[in-house]
C-alpha positions as CSV (number, residue, x, y, z in Angstrom):
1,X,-5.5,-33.5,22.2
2,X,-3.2,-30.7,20.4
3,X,-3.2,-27.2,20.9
4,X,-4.5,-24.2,19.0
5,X,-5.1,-21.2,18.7
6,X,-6.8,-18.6,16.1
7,X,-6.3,-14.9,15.8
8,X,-7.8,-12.0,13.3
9,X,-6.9,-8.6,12.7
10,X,-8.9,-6.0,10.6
11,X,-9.1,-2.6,9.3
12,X,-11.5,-0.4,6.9
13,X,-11.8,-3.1,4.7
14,X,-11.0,-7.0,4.9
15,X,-10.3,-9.5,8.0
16,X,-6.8,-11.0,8.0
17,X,-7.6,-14.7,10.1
18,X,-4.3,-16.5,10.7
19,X,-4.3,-20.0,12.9
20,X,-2.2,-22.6,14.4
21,X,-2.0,-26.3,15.3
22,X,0.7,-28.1,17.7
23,X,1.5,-30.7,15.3
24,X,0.3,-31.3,11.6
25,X,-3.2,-32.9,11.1
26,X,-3.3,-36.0,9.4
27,X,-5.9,-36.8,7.1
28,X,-6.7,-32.8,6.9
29,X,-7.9,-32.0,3.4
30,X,-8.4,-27.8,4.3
31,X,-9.8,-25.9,6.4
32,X,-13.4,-24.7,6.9
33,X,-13.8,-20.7,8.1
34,X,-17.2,-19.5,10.0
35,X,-17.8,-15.9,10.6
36,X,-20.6,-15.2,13.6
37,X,-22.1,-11.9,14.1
38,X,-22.8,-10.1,17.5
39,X,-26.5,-10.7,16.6
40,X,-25.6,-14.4,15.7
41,X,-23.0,-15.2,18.0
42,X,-23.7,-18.9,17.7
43,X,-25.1,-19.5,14.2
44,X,-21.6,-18.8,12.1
45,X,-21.4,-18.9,8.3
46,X,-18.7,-20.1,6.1
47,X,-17.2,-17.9,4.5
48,X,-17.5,-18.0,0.6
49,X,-15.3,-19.5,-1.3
50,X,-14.1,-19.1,-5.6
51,X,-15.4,-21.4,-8.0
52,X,-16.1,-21.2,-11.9
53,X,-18.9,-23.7,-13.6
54,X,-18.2,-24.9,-17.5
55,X,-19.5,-21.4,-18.7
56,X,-17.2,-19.6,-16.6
57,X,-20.0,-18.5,-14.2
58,X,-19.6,-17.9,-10.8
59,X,-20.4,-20.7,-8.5
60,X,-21.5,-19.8,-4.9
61,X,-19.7,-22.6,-2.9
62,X,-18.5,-21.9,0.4
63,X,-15.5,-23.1,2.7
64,X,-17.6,-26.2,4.4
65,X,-17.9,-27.6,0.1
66,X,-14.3,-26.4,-0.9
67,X,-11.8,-26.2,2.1
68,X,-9.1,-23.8,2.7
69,X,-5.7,-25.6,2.3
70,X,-3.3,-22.6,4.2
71,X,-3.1,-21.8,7.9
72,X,-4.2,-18.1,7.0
73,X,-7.4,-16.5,5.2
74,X,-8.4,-13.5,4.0
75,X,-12.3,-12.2,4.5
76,X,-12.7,-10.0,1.5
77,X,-16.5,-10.3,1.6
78,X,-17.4,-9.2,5.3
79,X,-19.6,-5.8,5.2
80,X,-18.0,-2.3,6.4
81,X,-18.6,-1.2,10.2
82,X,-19.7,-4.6,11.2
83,X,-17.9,-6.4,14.2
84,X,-17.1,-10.3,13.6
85,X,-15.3,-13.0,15.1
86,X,-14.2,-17.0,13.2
87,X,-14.1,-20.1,14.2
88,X,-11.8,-22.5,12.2
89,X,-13.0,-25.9,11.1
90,X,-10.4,-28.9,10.3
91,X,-12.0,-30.4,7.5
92,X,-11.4,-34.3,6.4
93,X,-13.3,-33.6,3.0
94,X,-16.2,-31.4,1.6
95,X,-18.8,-30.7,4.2
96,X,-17.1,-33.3,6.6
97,X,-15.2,-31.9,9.8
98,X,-12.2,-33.7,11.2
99,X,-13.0,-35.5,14.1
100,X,-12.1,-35.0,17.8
101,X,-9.8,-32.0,16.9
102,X,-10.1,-28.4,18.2
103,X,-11.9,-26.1,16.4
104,X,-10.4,-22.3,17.4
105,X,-12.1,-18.9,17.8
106,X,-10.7,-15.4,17.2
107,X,-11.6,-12.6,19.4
108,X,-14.2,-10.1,18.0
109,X,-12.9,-7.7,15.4
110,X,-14.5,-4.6,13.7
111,X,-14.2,-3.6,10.0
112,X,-14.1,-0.1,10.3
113,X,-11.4,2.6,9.5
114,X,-11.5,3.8,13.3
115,X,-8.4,3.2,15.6
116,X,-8.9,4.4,18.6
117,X,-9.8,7.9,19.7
118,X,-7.7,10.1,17.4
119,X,-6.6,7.8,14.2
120,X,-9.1,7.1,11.0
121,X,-6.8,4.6,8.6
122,X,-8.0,3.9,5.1
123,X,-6.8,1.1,2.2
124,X,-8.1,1.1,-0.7
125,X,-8.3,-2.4,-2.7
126,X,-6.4,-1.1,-5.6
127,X,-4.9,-4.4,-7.3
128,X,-6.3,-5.6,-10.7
129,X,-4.3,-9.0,-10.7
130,X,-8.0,-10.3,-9.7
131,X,-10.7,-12.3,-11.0
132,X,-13.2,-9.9,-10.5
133,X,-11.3,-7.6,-12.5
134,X,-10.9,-9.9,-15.1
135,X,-14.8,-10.8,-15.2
136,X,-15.1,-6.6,-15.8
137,X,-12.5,-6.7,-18.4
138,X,-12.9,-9.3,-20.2
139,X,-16.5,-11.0,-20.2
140,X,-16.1,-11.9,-23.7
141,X,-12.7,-13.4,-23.3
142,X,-11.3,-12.2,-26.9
143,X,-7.9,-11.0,-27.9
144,X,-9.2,-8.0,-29.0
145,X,-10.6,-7.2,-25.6
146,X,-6.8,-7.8,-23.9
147,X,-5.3,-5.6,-26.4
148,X,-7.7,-2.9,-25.2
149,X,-7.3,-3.4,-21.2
150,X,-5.6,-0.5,-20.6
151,X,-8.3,2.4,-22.5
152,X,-11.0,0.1,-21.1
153,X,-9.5,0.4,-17.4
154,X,-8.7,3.7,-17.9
155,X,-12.7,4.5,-18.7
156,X,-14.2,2.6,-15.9
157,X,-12.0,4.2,-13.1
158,X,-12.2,7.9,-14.4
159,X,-16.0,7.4,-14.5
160,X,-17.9,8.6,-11.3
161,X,-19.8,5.8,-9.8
162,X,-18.9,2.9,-12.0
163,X,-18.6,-0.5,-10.5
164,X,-15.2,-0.9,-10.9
165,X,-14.1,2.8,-9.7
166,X,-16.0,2.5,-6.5
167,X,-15.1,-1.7,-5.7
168,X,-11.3,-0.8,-6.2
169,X,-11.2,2.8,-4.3
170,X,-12.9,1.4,-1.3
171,X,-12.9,3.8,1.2
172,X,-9.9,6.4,-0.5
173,X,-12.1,8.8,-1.9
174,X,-14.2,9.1,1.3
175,X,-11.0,9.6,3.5
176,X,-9.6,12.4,0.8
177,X,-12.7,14.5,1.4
178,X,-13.5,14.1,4.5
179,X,-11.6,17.0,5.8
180,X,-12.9,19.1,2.7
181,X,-16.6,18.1,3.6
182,X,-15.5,19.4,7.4
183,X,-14.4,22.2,6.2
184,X,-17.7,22.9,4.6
185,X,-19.5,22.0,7.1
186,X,-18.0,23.6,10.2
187,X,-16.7,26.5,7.9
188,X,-12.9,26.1,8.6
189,X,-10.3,26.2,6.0
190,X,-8.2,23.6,4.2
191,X,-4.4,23.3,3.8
192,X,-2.3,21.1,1.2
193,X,0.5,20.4,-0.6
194,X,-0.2,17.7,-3.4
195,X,1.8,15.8,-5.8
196,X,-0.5,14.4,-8.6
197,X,-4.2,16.0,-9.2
198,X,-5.4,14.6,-12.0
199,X,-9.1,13.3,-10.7
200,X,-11.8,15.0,-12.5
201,X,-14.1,14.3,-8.7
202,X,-11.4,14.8,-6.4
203,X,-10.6,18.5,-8.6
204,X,-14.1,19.5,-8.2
205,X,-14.3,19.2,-4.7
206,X,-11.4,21.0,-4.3
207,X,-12.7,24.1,-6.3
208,X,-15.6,23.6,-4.0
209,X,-13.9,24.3,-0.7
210,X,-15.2,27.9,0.4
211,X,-11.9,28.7,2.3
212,X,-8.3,26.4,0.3
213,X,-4.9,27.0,0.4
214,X,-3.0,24.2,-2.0
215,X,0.6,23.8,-3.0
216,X,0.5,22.1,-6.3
217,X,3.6,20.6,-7.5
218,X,4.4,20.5,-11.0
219,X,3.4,16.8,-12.3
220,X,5.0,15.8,-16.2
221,X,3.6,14.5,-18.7
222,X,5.1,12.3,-21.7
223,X,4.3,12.4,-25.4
224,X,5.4,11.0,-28.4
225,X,5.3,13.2,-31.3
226,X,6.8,12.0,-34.9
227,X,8.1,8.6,-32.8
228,X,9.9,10.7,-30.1
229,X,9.5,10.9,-26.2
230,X,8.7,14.1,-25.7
231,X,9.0,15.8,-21.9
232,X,5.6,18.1,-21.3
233,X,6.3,20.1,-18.2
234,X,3.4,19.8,-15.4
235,X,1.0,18.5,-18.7
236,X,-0.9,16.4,-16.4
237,X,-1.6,19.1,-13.9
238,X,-2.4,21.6,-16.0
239,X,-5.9,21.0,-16.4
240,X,-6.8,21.4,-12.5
241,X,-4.6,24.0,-12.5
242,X,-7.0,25.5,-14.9
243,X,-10.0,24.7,-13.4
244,X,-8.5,26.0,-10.0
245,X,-8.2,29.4,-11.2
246,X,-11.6,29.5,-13.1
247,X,-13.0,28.7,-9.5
248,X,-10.6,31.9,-7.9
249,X,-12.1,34.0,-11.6
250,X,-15.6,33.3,-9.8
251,X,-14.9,34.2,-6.8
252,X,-13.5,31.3,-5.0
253,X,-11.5,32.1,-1.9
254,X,-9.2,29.4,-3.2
255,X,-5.2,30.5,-3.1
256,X,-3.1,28.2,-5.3
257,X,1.1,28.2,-4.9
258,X,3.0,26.2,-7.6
259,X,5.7,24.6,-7.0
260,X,7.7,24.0,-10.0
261,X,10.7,21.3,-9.2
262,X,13.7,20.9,-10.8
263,X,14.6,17.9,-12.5
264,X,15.3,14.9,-10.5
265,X,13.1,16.5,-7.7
266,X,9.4,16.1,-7.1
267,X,7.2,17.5,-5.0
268,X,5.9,14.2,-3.6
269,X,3.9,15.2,-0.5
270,X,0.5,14.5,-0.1
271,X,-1.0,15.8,2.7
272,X,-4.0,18.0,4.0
273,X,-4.6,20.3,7.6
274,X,-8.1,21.4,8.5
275,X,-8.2,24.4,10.5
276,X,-11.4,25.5,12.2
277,X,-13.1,29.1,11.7
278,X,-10.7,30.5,14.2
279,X,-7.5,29.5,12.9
280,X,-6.6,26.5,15.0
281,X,-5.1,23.4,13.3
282,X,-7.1,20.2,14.2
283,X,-6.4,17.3,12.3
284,X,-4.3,16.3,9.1
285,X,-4.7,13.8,6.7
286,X,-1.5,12.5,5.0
287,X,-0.5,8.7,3.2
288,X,0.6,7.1,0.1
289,X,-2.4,8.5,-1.9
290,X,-2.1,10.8,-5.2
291,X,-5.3,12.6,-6.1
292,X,-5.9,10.5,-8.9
293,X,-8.0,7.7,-10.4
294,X,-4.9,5.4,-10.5
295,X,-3.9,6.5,-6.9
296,X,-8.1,5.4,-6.0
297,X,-8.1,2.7,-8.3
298,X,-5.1,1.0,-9.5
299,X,-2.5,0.9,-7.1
300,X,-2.1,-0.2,-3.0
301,X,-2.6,2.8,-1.0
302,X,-3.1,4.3,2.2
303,X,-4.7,7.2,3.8
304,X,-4.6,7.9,7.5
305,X,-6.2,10.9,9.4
306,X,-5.1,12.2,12.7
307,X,-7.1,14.5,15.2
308,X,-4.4,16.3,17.1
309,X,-4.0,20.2,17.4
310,X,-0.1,19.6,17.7
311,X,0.8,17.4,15.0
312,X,-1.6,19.3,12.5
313,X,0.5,22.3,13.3
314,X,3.1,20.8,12.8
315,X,2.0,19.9,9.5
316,X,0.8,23.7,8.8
317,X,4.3,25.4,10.2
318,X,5.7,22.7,7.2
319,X,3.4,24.1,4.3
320,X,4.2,27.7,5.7
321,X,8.0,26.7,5.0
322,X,6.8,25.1,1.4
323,X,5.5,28.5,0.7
324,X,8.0,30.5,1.8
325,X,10.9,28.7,-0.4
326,X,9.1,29.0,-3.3
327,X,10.2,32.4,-5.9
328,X,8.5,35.0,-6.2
329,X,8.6,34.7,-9.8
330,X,6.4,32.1,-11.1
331,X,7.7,30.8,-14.7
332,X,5.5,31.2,-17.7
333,X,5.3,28.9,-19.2
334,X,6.0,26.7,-16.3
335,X,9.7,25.7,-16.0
336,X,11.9,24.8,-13.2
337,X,12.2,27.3,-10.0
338,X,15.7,28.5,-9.7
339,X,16.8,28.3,-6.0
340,X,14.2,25.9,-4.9
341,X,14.6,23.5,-1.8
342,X,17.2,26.4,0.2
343,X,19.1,25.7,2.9
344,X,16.2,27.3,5.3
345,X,13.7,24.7,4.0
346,X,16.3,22.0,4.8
347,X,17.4,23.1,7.8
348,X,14.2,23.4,9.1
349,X,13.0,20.1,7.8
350,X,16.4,18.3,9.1
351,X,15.2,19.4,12.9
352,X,13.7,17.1,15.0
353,X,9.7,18.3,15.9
354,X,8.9,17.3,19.3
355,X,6.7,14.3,19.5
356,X,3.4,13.7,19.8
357,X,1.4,12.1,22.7
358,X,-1.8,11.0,21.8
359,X,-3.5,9.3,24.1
360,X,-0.5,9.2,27.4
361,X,0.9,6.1,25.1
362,X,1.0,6.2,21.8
363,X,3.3,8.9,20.1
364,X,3.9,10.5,16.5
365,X,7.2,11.8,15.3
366,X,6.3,13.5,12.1
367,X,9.4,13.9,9.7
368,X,10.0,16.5,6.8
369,X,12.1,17.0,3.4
370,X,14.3,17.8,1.8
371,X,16.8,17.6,5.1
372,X,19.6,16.7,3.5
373,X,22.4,19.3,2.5
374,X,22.2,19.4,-1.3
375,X,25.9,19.1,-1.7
376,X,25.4,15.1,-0.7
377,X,24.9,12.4,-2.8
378,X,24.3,9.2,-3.0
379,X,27.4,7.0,-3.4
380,X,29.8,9.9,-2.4
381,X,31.1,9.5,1.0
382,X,30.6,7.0,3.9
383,X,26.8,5.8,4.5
384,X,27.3,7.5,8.2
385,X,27.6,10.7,6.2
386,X,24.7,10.5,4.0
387,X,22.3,8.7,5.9
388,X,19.8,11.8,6.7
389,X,18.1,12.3,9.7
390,X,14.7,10.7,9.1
391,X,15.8,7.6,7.8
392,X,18.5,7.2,10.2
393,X,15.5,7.0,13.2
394,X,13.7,4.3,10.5
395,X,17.0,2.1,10.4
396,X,17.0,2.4,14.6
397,X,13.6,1.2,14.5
398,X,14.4,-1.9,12.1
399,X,17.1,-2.9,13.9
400,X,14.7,-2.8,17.2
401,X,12.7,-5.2,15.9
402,X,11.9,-8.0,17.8
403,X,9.0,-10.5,16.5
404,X,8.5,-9.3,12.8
405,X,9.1,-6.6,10.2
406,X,6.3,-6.0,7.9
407,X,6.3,-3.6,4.9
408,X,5.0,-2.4,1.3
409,X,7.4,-0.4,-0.5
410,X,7.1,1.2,-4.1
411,X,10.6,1.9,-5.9
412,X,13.0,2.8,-2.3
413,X,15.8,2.6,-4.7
414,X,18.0,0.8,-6.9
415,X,18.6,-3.0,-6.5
416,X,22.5,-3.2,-6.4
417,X,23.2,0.7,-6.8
418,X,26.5,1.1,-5.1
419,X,25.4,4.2,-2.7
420,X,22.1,3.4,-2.8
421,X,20.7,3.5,0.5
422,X,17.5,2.3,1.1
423,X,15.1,0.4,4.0
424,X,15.6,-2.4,2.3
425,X,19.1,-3.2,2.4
426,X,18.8,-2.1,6.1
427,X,16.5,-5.0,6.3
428,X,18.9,-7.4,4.8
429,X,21.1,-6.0,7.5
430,X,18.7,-7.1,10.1
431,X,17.6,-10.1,9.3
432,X,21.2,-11.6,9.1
433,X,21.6,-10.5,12.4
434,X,18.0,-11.8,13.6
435,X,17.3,-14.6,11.4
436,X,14.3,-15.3,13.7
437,X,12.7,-12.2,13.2
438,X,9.0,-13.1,11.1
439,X,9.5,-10.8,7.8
440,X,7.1,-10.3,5.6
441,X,6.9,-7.5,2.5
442,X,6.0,-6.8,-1.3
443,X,7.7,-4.5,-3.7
444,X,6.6,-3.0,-6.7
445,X,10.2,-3.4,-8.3
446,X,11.3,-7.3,-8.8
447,X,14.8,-6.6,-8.7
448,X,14.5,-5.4,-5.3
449,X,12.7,-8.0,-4.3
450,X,15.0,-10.6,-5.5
451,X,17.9,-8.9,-3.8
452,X,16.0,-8.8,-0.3
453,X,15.3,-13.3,-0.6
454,X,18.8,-13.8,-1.2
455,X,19.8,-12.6,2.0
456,X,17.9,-15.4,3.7
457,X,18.2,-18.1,0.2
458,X,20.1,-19.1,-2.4
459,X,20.0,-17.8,-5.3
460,X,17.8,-20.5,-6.8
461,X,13.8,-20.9,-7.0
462,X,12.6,-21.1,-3.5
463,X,8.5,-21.7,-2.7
464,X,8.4,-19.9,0.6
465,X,9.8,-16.4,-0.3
466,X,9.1,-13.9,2.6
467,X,9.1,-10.6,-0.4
468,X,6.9,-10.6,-3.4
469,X,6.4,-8.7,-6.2
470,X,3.1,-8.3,-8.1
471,X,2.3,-10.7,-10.3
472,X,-1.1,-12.1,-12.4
473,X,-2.4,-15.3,-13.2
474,X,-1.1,-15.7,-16.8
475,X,-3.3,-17.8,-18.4
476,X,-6.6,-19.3,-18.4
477,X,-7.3,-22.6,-16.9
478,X,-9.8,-24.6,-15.2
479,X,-11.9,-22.3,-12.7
480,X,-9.2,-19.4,-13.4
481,X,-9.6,-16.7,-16.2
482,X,-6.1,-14.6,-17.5
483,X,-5.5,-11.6,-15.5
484,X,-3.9,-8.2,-16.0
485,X,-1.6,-7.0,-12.8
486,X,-0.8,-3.2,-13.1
487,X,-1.9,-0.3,-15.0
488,X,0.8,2.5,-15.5
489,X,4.3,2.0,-13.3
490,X,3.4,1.7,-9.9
491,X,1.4,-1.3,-8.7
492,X,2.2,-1.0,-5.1
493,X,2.4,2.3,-4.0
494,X,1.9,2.4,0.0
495,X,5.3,3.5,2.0
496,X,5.1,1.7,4.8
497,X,6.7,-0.9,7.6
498,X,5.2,-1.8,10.5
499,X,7.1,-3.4,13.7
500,X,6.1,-5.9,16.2
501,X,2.0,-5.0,15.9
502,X,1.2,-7.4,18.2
503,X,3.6,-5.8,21.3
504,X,3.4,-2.6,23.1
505,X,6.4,-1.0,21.3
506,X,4.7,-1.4,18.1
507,X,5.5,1.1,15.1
508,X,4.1,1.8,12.2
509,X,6.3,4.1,9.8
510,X,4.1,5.8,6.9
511,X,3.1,8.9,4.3
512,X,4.4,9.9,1.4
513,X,8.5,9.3,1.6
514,X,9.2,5.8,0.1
515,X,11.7,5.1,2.3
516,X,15.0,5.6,0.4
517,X,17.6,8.1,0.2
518,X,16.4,10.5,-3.0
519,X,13.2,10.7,-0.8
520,X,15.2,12.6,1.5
521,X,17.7,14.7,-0.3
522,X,15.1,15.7,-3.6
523,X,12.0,15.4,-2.7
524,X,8.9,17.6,-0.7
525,X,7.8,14.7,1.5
526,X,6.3,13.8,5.1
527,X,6.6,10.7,6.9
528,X,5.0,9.5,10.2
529,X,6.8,7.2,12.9
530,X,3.7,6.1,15.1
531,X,4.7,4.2,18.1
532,X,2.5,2.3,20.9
533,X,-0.2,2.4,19.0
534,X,-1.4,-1.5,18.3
535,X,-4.7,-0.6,16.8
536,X,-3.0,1.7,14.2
537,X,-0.8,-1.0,14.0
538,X,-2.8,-4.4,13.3
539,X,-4.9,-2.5,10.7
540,X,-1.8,-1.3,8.5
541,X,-0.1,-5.1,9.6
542,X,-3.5,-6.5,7.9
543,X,-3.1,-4.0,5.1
544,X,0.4,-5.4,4.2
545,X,-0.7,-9.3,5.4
546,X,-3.5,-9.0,2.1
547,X,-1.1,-7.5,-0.6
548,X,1.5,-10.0,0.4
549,X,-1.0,-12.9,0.4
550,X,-2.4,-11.8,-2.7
551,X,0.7,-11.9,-5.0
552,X,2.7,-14.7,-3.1
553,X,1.3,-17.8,-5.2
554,X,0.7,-15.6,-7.9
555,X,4.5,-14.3,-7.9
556,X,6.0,-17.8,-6.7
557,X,4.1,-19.5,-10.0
558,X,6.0,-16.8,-12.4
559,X,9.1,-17.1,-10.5
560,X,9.0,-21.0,-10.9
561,X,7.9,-20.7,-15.0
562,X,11.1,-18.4,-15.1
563,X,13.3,-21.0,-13.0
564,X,12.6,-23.9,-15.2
565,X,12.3,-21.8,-18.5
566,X,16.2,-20.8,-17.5
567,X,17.5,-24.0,-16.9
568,X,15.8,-25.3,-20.3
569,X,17.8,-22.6,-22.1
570,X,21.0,-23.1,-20.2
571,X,21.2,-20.6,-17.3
572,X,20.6,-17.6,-20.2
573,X,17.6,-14.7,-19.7
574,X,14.5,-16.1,-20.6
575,X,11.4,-13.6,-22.0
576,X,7.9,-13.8,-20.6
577,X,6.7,-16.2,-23.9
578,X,9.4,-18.6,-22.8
579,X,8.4,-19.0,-19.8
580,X,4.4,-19.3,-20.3
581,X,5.2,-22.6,-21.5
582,X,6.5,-23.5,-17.8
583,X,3.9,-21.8,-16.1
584,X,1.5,-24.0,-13.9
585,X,-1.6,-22.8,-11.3
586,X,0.0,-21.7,-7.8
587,X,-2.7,-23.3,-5.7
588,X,-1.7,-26.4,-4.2
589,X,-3.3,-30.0,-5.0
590,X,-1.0,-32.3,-3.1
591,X,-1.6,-34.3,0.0
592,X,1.5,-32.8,1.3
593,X,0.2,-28.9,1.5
594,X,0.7,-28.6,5.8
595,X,4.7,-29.2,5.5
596,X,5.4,-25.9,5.1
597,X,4.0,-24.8,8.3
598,X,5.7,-27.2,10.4
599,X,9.1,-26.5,9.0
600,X,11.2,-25.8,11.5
601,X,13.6,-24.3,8.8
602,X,11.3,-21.9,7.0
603,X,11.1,-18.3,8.7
């Protein structure tokens, strides 16, 4: 009798199962997935599965009726704060287990954002290449209704307690407040220095807070006017701007710095310190999230919250260095800062903090910027010159890797930019060195991606690509409705790598910076390395497991409608029409769907 085995990972808000079988199973037509409770450890139920009836209703079916054809599963549909472990079910045909073959159990798992002691991680479940979306969008299923996707979005996820806002926010606006709500509570004071606020909620909170201090970076807007792009400085942070100082004009102890960038520069952090009533920094919350609906709603994010009196004054002594470098002379209207980003801010930001212990074993290093002196720039120079000092530990880390490298990644930089230095092309680095390594990721930008695969494959069409890029089902067909993938520019929008989860020497590299070398030289950023700490860990490696898994067939079906569209029009650049014609469902019908797995060549 073969071998196998079954693991799951979780965090705040889905189960990632993955499983494994000594040899292929013959006459294996899926799998089946139970889930048992603590209060029904030995009555499990399957897990539901995705069906459509002739109406396009939704049909409940489970995994016993349809079975899972992959070796991994995602549990989108277990409830918050509830522990859970799975069984997995080798199934000959609907409602019909395979014979005399093992059937594996995880370990128990919780769905909750607590790791550990001193770490509270939030994800949100911000894509809208899904069929739920598409039911909210489009129940009528005319033209009409696609042409107005975008308004209609736009309405559900700016309005408070709509279905949509709150199923794709998840957890994000509860992890954005809660140090607000402490604050209130306890009667301590708020610190932060923030990007985008554009969230009518999230503002009034903020103008809420009894005792806040907030660095508001300026955030542009763009207009046409008479068919012309037009440039509004911080016009999208102007109205919380506004109703910020109507809150001081009442009598809010609220102080507001702004923090006007120059162009090419952005003041990208994200972050918030709670101080209690006598001063004393206790915790910070810091991630990929901007404070509005698209940063809830519309895009992968992160939030993670750390209780520790050292790394939250770390944190503070950082916003104290924000404030200090900004002019005394605030432009009206606002404008660039002259002398912004000084050498004090950058040489304090380019010094290494001491690290953090939180528990005897796990550590943070918390990183700052700008670090870089602003006479460097990308492209001039040898790399060894202008790699700055926080990316230069994330490159030490990648090259450490010794099981897997797992990441999400926005726009790091340009894909085939001479002197662009970015993760990525460090990861190219290491995976020619460490072709064994397990390396799994999704980008926002698909030229990135496709540079990253063809430093393992050829240049042609492959099925098993290791980086995806967001992509939608693009047309209707059998249980499957059209979907829309991304709303504004950024789809994914977490900054994050994790390494080796699963071992001791884990790390998990997060917070605002995405990773490239702008993020360093021109932007107000933060970034945590967190090492030792596999709870942290697993939850952000299950964070980047369900992106990936998402997008992959999604991505691999446009990628093969693009293949075959090229090669009908003789190598040239196809458009998105010509290749609809190619474009076939991603989900696998063929008796041959295990071969994959037990490919000794695939990575």
């Amino acid at each position: 009798m073969q071998g196998a085995k079954a693991i799951a990972i979780a965090n705040n808000d889905y189960v990632h199962i993955a499983w494994s079988y000594d040899e292929k199973l013959d006459d294996c037509a899926g799998f089946s997935i139970h889930r048992f409770t603590k209060d029904t450890p030995d009555a499990g139920v399957a897990l539901p599965m995705f069906e459509r009836g002739p109406d396009g209703a939704r049909l409940k079916v489970c995994s016993d009726q349809d079975p899972i054809r992959k070796y991994s599963w995602r549990d989108v549909s277990a409830p918050r704060d509830g522990t859970y472990k799975y069984r997995v079910i080798p199934m000959k045909g609907p409602n019909v287990p395979l014979a005399g073959v093992p059937q594996p159990e995880t370990d128990w798992v919780t769905v909750s954002e607590q790791c550990g002691d001193h770490a509270t991680v939030f994800f949100n479940r911000g894509i809208l290449a899904t069929q739920a979306t598409a039911d909210d969008l489009f129940a009528a299923r005319t033209k009409s209704q696609f042409t107005a996707a975008a308004e209609t979005l736009k309405t559900l996820i700016e309005t408070r307690g709509s279905h949509l806002r709150k199923s794709l926010s998840g957890e994000l606006f509860k992890a954005l407040t809660t140090l607000l709500d402490r604050a209130r509570n306890e009667g301590g004071s708020c610190w932060a220095a923030l990007f985008e606020l554009t969230d009518q909620e999230l503002i009034e909170r903020l103008c809420a807070c009894k005792d806040l201090h907030l660095i508001l970076a300026n955030n542009n807007d763009e207009v046409t006017l008479d068919g012309h792009k037009k440039t509004v400085y911080d016009g999208k942070n102007k109205p919380a701007a506004e109703a910020l100082q109507k809150a001081i004009d009442a009598g809010g102890n609220i102080e507001v710095i702004r923090r006007y960038m120059p162009s090419g520069h952005i003041g990208h952090n994200k972050f918030m310190v709670y101080c209690d009533k006598a001063g004393t920094p206790k915790a910070v919350l810091t991630g990929s999230t901007n404070w509005t609906a698209s940063g809830l709603c519309t895009q992968s994010n992160n939030a993670i919250m750390i209780e520790s009196e050292e790394l939250a004054g770390q944190y503070l002594a950082y916003w104290q260095d924000l404030r200090k470098d900004v002019p005394a002379h605030v432009p009206v209207p606002p404008a660039s800062m002259k002398g912004i980003q000084g050498q004090a801010l950058r040489k304090s930001c380019a010094s290494r903090r001491p690290r953090v212990s939180l528990d005897g074993m796990a550590t943070i290093q918390a990183w700052f910027s700008p670090n870089t002196s602003p006479a460097k720039r990308a492209g001039k120079g040898d790399k060894a010159s202008l790699l700055p000092v926080d990316m230069a530990e994330v490159y030490e880390i990648l090259h450490g890797a010794r099981q897997s490298i797992l990441f999400l990644a926005f726009m790091p930089g340009k894909a085939g930019a001479a002197g662009s230095f970015h993760f990525l092309k460090e990861v190219a680095r290491v995976i020619s060195a460490k072709p064994e390594l397990f390396v799994r990721g999704a980008v926002s930008d698909p030229a990135l991606t496709n540079e990253l695969d063809r430093t393992r494959w050829s240049t042609e069409f492959n099925d098993d690509m290791m980086v995806v890029s967001p992509q939608c089902i693009w047309k209707d067909f059998e249980d499957w409705r059209e979907e829309i993938y991304k709303y504004g520019h950024a789809v994914i929008h977490d900054k994050t790598i994790v390494v080796d989860p699963f071992s001791p020497n884990c790390v998990v590299i997060t917070g605002s910076h995405n990773l490239g070398f702008r993020a360093s030289m021109c932007n107000d950023e933060n970034v945590l390395i967190i090492r030792g700490d596999r709870a942290v860990a697993q939850a952000y490696a299950a964070h980047v497991m369900d992106i990936v898994e998402h997008y992959r067939a999604r991505w691999i079906a446009a990628k093969d409608a693009d293949s075959k569209a090229r090669k009908e029009a003789g190598g040239k650049k196809v458009s998105k029409k010509d290749a609809l014609k190619h474009w076939t469902p991603p989900f696998s019908k063929d008796g041959v769907w295990q071969n994959r797995y037990f490919d000794a060549t695939k990575p």
